[in-house]
Residue frames as a rotation matrix with the C-alpha (Angstrom) as fourth column:
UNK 1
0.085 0.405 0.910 -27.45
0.379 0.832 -0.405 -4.15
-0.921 0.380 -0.083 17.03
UNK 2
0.855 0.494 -0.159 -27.38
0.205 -0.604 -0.770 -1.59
-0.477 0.626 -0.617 14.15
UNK 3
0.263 -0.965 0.015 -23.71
-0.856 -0.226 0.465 -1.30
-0.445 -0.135 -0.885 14.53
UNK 4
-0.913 -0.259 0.315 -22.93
-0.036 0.822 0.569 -5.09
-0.406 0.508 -0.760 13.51
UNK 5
0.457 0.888 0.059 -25.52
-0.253 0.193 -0.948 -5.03
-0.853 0.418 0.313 10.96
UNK 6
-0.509 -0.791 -0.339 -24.01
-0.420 -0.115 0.900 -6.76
-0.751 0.601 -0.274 7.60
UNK 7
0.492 0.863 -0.115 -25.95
-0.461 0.146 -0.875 -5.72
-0.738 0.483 0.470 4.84
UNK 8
-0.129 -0.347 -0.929 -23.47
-0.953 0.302 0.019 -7.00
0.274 0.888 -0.370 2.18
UNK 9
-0.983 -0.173 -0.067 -24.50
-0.165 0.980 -0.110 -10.87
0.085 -0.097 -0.992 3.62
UNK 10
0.135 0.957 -0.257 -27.79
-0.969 0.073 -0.236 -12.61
-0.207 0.281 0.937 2.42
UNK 11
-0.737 0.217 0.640 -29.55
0.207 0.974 -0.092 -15.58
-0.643 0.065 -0.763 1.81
UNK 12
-0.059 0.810 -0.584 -31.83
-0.982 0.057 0.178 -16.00
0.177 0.584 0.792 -1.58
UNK 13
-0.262 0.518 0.814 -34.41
-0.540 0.620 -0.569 -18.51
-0.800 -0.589 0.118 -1.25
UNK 14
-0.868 -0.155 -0.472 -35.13
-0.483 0.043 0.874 -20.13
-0.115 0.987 -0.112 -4.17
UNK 15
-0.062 0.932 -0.356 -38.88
-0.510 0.277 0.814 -21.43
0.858 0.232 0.458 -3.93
UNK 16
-0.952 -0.015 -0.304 -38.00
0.232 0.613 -0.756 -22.68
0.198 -0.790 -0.580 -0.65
UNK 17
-0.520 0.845 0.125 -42.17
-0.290 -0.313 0.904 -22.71
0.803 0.434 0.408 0.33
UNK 18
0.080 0.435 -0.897 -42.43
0.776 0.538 0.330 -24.54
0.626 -0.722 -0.294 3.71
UNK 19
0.568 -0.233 0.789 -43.23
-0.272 -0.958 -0.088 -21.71
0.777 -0.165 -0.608 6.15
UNK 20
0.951 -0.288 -0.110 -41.43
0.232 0.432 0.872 -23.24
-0.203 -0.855 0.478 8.90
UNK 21
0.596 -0.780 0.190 -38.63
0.773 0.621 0.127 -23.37
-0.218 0.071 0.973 6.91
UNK 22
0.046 -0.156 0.987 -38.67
0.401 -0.902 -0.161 -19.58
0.915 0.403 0.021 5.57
UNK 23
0.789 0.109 0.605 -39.30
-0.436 -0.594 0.676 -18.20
0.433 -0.797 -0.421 9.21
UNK 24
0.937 -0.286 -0.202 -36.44
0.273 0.237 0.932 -20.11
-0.219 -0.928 0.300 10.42
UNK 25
-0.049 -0.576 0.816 -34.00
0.906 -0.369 -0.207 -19.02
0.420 0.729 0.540 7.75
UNK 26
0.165 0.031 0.986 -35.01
0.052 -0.998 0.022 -15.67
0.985 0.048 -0.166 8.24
UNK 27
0.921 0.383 0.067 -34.31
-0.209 0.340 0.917 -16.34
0.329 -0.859 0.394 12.04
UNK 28
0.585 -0.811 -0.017 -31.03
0.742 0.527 0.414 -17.38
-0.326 -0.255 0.910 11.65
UNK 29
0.506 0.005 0.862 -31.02
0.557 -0.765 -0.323 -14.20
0.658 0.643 -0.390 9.17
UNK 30
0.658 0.268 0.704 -31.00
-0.281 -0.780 0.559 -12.03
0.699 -0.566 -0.438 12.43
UNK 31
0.885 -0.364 -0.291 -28.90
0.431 0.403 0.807 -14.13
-0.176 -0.840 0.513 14.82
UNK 32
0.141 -0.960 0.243 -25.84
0.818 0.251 0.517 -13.57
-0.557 0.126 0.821 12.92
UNK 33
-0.050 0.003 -0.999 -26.59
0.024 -1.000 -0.004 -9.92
-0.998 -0.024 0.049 11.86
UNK 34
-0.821 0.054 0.568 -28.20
0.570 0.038 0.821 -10.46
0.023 0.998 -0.062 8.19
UNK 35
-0.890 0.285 -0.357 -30.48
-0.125 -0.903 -0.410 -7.21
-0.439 -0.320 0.839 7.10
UNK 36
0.006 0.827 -0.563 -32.16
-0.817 -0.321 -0.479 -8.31
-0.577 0.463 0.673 4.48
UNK 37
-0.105 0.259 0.960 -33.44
0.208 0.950 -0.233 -12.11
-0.972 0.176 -0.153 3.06
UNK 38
-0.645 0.296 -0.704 -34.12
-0.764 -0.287 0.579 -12.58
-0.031 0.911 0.411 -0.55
UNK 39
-0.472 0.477 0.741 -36.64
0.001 0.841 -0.541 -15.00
-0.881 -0.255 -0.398 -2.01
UNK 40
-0.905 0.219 -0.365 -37.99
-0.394 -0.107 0.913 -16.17
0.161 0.970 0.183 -5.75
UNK 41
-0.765 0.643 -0.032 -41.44
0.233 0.231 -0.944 -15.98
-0.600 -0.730 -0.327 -4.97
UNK 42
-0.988 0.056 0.144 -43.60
0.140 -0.068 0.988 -15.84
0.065 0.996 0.059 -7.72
UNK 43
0.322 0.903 -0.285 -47.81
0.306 0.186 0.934 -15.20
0.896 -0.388 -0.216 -7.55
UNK 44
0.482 0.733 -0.480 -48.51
0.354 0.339 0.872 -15.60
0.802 -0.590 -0.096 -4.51
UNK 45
0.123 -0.722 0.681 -46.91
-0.796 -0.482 -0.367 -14.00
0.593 -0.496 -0.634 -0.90
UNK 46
-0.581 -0.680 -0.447 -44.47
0.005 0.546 -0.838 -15.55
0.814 -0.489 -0.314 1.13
UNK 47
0.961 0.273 0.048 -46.04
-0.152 0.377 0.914 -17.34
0.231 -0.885 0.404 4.69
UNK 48
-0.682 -0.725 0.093 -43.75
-0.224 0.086 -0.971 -17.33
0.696 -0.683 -0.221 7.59
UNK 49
0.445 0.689 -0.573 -44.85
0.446 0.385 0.808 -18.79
0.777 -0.615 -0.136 10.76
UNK 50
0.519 0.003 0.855 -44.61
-0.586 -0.727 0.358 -16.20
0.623 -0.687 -0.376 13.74
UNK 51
0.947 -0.070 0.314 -43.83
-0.268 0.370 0.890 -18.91
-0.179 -0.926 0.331 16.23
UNK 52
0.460 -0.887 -0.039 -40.33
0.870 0.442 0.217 -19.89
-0.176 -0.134 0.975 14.56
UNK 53
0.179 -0.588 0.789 -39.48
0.662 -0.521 -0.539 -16.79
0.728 0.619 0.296 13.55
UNK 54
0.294 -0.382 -0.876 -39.47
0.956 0.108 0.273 -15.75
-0.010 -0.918 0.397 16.84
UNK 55
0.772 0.604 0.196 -40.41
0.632 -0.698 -0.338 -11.98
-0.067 0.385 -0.921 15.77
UNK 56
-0.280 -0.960 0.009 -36.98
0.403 -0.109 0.908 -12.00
-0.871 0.258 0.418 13.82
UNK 57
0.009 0.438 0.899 -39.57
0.995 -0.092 0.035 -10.64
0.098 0.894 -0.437 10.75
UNK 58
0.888 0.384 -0.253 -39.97
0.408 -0.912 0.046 -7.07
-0.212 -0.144 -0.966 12.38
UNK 59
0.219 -0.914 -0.341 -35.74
-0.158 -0.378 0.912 -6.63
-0.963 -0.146 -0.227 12.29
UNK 60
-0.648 -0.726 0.230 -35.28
-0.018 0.317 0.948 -8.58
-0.762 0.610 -0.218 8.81
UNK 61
0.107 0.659 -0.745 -36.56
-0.692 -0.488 -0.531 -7.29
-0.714 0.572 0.404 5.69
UNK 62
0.157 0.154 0.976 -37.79
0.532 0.819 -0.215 -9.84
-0.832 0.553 0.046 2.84
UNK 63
-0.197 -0.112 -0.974 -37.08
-0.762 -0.608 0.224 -8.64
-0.618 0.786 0.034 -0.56
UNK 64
0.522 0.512 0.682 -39.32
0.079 0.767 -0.637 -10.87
-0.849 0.386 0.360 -3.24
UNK 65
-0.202 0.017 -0.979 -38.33
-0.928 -0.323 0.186 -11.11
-0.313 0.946 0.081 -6.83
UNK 66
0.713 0.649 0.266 -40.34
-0.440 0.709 -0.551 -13.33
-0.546 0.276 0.791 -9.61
UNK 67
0.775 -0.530 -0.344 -37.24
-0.003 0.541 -0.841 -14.72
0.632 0.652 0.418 -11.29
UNK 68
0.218 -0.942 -0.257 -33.77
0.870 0.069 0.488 -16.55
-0.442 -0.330 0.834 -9.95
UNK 69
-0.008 -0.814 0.581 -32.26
0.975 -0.134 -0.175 -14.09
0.220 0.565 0.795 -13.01
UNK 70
0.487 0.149 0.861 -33.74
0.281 -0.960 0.007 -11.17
0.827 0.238 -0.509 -11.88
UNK 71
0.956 0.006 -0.292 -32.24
0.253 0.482 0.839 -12.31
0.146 -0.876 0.460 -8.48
UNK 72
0.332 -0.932 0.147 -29.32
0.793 0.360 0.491 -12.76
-0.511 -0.046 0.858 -8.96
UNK 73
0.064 -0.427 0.902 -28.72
0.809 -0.507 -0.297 -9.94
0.584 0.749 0.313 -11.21
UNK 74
0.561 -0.050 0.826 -29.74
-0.482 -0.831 0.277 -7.31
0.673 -0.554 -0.490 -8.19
UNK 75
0.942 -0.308 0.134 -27.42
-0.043 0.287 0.957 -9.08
-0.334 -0.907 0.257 -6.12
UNK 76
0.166 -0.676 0.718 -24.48
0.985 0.144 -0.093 -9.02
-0.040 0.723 0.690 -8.74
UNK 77
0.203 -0.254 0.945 -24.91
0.496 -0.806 -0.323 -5.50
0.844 0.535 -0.038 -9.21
UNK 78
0.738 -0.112 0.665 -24.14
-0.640 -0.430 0.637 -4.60
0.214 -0.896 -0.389 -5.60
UNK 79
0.218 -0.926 -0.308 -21.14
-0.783 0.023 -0.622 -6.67
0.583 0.377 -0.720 -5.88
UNK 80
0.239 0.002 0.971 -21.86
-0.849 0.486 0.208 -9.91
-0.471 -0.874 0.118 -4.46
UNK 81
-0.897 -0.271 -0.349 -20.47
-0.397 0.840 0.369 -13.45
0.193 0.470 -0.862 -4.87
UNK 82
0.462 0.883 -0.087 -23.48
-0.864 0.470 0.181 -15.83
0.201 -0.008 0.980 -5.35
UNK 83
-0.843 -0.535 0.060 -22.46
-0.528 0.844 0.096 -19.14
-0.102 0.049 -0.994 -3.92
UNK 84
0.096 0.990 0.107 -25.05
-0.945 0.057 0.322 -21.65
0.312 -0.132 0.941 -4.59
UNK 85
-0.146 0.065 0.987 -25.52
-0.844 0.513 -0.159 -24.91
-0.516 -0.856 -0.020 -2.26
UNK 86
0.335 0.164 -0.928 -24.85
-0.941 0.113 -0.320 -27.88
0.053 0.980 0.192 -4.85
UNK 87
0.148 -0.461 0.875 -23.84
-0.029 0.882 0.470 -31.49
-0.989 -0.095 0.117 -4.10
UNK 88
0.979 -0.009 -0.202 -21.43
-0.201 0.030 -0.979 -31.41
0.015 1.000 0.028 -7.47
UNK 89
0.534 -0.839 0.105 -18.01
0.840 0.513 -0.178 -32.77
0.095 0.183 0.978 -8.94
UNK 90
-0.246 -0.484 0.839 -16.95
0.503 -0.804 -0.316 -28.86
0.828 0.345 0.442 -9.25
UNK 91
0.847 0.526 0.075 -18.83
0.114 -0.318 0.941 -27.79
0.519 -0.789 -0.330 -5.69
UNK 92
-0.135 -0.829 0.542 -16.36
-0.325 -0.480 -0.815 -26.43
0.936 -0.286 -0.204 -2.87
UNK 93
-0.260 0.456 -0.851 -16.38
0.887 0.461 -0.024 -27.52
0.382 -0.761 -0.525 0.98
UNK 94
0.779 0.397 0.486 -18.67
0.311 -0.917 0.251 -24.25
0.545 -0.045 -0.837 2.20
UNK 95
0.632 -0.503 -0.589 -15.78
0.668 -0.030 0.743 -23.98
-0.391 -0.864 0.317 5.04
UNK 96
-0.256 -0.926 0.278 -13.13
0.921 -0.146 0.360 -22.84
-0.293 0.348 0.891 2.10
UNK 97
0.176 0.182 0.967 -14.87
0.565 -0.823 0.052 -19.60
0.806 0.538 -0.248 0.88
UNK 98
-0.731 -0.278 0.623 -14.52
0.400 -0.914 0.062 -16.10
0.552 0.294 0.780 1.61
UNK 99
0.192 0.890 -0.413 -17.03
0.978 -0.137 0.160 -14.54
0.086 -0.435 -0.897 3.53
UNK 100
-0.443 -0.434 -0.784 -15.30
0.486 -0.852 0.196 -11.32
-0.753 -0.294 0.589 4.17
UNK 101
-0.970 -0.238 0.049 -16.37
0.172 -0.527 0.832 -10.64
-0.172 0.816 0.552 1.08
UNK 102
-0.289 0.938 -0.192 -19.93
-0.888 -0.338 -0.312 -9.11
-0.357 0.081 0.930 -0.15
UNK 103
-0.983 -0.083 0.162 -21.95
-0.056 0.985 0.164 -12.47
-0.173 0.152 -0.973 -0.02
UNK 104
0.022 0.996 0.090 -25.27
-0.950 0.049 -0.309 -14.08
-0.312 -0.079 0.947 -0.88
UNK 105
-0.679 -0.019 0.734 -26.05
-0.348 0.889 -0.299 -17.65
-0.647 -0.458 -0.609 -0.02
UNK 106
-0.378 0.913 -0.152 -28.35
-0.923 -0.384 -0.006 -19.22
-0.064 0.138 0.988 -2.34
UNK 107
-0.552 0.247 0.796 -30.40
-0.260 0.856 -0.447 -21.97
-0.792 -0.454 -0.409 -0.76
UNK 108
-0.647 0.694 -0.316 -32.72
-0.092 0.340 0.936 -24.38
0.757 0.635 -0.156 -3.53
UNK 109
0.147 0.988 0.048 -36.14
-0.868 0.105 0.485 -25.55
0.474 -0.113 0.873 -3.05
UNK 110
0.028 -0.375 0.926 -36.59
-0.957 0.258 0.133 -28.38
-0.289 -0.890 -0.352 -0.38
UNK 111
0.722 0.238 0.649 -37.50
-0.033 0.950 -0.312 -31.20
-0.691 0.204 0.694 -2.58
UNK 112
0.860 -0.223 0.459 -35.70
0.502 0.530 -0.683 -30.47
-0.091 0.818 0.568 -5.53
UNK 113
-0.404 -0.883 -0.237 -32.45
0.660 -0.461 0.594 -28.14
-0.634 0.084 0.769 -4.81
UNK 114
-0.242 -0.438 -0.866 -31.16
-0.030 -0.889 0.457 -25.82
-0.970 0.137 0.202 -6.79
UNK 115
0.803 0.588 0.096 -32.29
0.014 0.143 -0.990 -25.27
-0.595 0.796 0.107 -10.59
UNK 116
0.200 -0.926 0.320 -30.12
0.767 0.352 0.537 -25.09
-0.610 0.138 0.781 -12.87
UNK 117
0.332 -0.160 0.929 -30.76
0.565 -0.755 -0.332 -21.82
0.755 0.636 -0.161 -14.10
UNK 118
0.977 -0.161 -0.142 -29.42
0.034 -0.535 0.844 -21.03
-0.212 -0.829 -0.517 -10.59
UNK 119
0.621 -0.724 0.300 -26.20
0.404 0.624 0.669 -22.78
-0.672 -0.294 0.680 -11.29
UNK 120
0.491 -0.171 0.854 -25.87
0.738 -0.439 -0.512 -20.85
0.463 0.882 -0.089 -14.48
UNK 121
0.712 -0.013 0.702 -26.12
-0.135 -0.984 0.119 -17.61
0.689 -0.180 -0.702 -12.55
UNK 122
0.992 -0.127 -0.011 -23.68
0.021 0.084 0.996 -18.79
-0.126 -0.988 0.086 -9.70
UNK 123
0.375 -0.926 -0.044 -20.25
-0.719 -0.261 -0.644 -17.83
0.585 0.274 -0.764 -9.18
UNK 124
-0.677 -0.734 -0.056 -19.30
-0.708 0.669 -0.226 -21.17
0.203 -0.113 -0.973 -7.21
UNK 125
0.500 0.723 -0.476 -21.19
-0.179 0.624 0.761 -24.34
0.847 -0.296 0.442 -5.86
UNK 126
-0.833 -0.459 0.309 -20.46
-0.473 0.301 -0.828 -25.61
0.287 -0.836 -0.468 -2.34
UNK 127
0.321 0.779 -0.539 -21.56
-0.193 0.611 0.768 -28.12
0.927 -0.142 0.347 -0.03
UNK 128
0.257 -0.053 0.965 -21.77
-0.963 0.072 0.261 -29.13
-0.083 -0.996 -0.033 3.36
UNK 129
-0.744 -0.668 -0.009 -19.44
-0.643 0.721 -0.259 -32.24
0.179 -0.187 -0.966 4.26
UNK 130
0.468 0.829 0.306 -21.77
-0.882 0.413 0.228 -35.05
0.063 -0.377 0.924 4.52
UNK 131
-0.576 -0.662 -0.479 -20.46
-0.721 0.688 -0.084 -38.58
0.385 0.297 -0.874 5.53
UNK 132
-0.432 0.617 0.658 -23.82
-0.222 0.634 -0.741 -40.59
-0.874 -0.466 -0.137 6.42
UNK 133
-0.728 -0.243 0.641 -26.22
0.329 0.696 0.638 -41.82
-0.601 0.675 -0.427 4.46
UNK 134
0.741 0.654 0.154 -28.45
0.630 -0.596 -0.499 -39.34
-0.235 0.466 -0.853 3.30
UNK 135
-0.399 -0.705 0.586 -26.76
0.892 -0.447 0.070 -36.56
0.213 0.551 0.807 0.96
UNK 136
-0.382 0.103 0.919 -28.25
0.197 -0.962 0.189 -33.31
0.903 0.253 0.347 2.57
UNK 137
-0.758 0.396 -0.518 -29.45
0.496 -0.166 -0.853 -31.26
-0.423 -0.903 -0.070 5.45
UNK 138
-0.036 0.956 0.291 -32.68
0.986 0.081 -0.143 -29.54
-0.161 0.282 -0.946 5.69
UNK 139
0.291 -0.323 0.900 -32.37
0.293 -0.866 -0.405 -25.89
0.911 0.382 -0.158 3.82
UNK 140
0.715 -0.130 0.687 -32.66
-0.398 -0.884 0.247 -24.35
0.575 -0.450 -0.683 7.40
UNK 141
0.934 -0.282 -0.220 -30.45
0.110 -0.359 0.927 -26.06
-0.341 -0.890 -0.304 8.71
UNK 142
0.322 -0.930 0.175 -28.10
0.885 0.362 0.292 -25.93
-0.335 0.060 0.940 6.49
UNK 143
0.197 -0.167 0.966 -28.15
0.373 -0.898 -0.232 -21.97
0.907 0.406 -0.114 5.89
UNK 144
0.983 0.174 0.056 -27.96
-0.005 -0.282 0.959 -21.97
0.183 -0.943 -0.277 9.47
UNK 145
0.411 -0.899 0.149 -24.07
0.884 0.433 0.177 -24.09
-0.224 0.059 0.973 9.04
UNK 146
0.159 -0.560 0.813 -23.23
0.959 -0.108 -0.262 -22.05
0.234 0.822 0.520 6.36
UNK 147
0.628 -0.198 0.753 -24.31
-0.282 -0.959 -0.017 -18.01
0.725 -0.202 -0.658 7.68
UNK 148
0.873 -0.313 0.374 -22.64
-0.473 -0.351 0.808 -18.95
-0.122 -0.883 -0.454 11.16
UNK 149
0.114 -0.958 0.264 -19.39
0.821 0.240 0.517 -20.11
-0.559 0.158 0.814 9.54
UNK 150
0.353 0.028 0.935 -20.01
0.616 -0.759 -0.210 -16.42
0.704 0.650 -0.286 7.53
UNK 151
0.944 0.306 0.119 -20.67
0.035 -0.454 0.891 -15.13
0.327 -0.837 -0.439 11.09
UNK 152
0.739 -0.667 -0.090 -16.88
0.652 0.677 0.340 -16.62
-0.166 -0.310 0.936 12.06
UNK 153
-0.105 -0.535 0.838 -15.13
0.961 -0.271 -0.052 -15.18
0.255 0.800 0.543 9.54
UNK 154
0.381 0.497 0.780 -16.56
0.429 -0.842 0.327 -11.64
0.819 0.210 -0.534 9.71
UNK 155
0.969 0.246 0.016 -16.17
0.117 -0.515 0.849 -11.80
0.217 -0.821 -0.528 13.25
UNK 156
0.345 -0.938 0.040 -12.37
0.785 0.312 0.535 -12.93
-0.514 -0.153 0.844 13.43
UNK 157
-0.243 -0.124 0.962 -12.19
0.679 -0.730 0.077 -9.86
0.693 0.672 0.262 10.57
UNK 158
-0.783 -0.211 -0.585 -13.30
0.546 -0.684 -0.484 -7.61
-0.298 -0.698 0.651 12.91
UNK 159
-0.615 0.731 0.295 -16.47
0.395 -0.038 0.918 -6.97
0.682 0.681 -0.266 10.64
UNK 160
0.235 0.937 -0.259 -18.89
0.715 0.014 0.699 -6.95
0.659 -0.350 -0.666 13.87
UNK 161
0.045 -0.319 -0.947 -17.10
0.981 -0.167 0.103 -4.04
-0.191 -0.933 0.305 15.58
UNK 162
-0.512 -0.036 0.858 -17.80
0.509 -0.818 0.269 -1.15
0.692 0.575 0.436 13.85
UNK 163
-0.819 0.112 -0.563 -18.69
0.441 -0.503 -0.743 1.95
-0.367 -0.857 0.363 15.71
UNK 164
-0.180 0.748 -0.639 -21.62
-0.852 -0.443 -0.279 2.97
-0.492 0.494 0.717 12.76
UNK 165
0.103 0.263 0.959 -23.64
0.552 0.787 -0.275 1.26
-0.828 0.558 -0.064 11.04
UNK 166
-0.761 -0.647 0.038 -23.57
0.000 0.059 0.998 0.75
-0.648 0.760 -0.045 7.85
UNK 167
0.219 0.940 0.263 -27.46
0.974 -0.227 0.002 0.94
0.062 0.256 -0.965 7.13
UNK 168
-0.756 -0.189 0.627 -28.04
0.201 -0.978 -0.052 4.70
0.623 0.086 0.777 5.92
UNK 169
-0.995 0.065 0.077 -29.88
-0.097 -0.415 -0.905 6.78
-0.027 -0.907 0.419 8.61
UNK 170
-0.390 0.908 -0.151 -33.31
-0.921 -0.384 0.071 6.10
0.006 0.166 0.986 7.28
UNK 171
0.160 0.475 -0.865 -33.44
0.155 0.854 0.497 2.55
0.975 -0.214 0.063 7.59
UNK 172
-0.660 -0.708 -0.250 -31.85
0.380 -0.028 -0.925 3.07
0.648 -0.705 0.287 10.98
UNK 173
-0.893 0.303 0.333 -34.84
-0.450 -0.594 -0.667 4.86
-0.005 -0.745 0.667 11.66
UNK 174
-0.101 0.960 -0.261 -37.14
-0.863 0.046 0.503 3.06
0.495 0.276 0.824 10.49
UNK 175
-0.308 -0.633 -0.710 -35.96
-0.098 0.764 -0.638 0.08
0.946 -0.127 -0.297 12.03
UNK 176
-0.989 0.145 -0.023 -35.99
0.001 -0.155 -0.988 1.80
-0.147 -0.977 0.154 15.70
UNK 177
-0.499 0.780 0.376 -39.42
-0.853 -0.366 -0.372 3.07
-0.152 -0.507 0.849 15.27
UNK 178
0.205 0.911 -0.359 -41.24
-0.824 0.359 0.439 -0.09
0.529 0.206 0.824 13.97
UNK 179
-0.166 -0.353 -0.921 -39.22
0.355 0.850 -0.390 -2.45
0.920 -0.392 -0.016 16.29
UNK 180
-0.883 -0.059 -0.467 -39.49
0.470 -0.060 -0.881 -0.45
0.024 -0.996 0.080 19.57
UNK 181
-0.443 0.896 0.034 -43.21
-0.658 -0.299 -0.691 1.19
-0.609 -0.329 0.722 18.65
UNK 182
-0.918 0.300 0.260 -45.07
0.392 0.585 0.710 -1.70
0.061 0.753 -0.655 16.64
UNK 183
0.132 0.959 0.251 -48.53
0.980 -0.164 0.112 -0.31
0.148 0.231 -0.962 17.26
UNK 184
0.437 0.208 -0.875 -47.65
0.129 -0.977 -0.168 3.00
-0.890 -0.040 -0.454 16.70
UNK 185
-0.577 -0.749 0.325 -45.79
-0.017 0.409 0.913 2.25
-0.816 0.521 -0.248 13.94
UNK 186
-0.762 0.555 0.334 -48.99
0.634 0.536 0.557 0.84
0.130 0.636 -0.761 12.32
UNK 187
0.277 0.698 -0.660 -51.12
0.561 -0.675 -0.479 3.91
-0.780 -0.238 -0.578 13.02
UNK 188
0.031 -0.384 -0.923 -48.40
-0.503 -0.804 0.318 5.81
-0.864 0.454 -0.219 11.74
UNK 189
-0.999 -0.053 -0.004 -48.53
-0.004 0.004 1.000 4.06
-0.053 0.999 -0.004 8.04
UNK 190
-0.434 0.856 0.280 -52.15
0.898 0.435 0.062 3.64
-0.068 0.278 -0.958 8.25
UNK 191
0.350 0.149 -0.925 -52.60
0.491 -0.870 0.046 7.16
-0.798 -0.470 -0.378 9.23
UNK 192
0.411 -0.802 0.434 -50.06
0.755 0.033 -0.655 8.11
0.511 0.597 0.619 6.16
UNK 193
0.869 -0.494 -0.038 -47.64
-0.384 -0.719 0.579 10.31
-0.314 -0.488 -0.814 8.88
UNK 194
0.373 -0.917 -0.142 -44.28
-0.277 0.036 -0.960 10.32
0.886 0.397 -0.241 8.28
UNK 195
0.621 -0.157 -0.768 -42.29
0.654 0.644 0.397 8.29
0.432 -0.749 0.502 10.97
UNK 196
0.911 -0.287 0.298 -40.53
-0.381 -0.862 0.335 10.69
0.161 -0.418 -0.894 13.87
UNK 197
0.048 -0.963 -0.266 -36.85
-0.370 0.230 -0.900 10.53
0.928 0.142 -0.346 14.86
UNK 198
0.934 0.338 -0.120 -36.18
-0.110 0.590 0.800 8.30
0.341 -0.733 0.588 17.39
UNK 199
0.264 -0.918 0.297 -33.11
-0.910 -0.339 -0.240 9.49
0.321 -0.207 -0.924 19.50
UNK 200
-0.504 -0.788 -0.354 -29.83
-0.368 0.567 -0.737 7.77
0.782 -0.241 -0.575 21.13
UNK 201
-0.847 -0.103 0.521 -31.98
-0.488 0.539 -0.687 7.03
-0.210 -0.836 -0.507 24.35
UNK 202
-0.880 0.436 0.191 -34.82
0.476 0.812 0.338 5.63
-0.008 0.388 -0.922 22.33
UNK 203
-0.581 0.517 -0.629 -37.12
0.102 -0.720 -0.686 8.44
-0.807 -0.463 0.365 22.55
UNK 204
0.006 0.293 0.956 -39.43
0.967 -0.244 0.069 9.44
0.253 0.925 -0.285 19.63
UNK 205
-0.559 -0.124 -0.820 -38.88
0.216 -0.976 0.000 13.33
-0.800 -0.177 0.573 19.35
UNK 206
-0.485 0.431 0.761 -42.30
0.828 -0.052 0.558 14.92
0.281 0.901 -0.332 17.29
UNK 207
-0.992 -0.115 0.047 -44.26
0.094 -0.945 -0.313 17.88
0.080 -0.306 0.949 17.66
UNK 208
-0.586 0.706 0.398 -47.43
-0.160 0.380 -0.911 18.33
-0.795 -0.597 -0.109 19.20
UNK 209
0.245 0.720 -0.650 -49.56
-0.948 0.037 -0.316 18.28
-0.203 0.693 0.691 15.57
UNK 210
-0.441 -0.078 -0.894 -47.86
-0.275 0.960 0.052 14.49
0.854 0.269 -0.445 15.09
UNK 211
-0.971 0.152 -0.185 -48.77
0.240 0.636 -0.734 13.38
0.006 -0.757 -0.654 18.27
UNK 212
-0.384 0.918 -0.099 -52.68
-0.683 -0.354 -0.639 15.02
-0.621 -0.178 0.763 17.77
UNK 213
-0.176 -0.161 -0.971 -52.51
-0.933 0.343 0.113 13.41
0.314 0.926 -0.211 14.33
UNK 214
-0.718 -0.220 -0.660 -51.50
-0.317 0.948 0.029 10.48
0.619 0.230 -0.751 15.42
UNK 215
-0.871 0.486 -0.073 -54.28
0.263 0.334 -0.905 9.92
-0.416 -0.807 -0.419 18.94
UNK 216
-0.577 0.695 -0.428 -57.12
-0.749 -0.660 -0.062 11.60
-0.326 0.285 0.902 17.10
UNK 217
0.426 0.837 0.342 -60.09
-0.440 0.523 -0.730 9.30
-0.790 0.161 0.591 16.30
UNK 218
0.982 0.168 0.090 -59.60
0.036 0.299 -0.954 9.06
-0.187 0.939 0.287 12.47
């Protein structure tokens, strides 16, 4: 699973706010081997709802930020294309782009789309083909369309066959231990211990003062 991680592919949220809809996003995040979600979340934290996300939250990291521009600008500087989801005269069919390339989807809010200081910041618009009578799908599913026509691509590239990941060795670990120990996991930050290596057969390898440390009362 670590192996076909592809951190250079994302989804920013843009005020999307229904949790149903964040937890399934982020859901789809994970199917198709996305590390890490953005979201312009301002005030308040982000709600996800456990039951769609289908404890795809423990594998995929959220990353908030209080502005689209500040968004977009840490995603620019790691050398992504920003496509943003646009029913426009200048919009692309999502099918024609690139994926191969360092990407980041960016979905609008469910009532009103995309802002238009998004559109500023975007390097293209695209849109899902619609030929009924409503002009749109619902964000998740249409980030769902759009990552698993990413997914396509990549794979046909040969993207998902790498023998290493591509996460550096500390997320890699950090990953194993709070996905395969969750309630040790949460001792260990509550405790403040430093998380143990967690070998090739899934082992945690610590010495006996972590493991006192960590069972001890307090």
């Amino acid at each position: 699973m670590l192996a076909r991680r592809q951190p250079d592919l994302t989804v920013c949220m843009e005020q999307v706010h229904k949790p149903h809809n964040v937890s399934a996003i982020i859901r789809t995040a994970d199917a198709v081997g996305v590390h890490e979600v953005h979201a312009i979340w301002p005030g308040n934290r982000m709600r996800t709802m456990a039951s769609t996300a289908a404890g795809s939250n423990s594998w995929v990291s959220v990353k908030t930020h209080p502005t689209i521009d500040d968004a977009v600008t840490h995603l620019k500087a790691r050398g992504m294309q920003v496509l943003a989801t646009h029913l426009s005269g200048k919009a692309v069919d999502f099918r024609d782009i690139d994926y191969t390339r360092p990407t980041c989807i960016l979905m609008g809010q469910e009532k009103t789309g995309i802002s238009q200081q998004a559109l500023t910041l975007a390097d293209q618009e695209i849109i899902i083909p619609m030929i009924g009578m409503v002009q749109s799908l619902n964000v998740s599913v249409a980030s769902a369309l759009i990552l698993y026509e990413a997914q396509r691509q990549r794979q046909n590239a040969g993207m998902y066959e790498r023998d290493n990941s591509m996460l550096p060795e500390e997320e890699q670990q950090r990953l194993l231990f709070e996905g395969g120990y969750p309630v040790l996991a949460r001792v260990a930050k509550r405790k403040k211990l430093p998380y143990p290596h967690v070998n090739a057969s899934g082992d945690i390898e610590a010495d006996a003062a972590w493991w006192a440390t960590m069972q001890a009362a307090r």
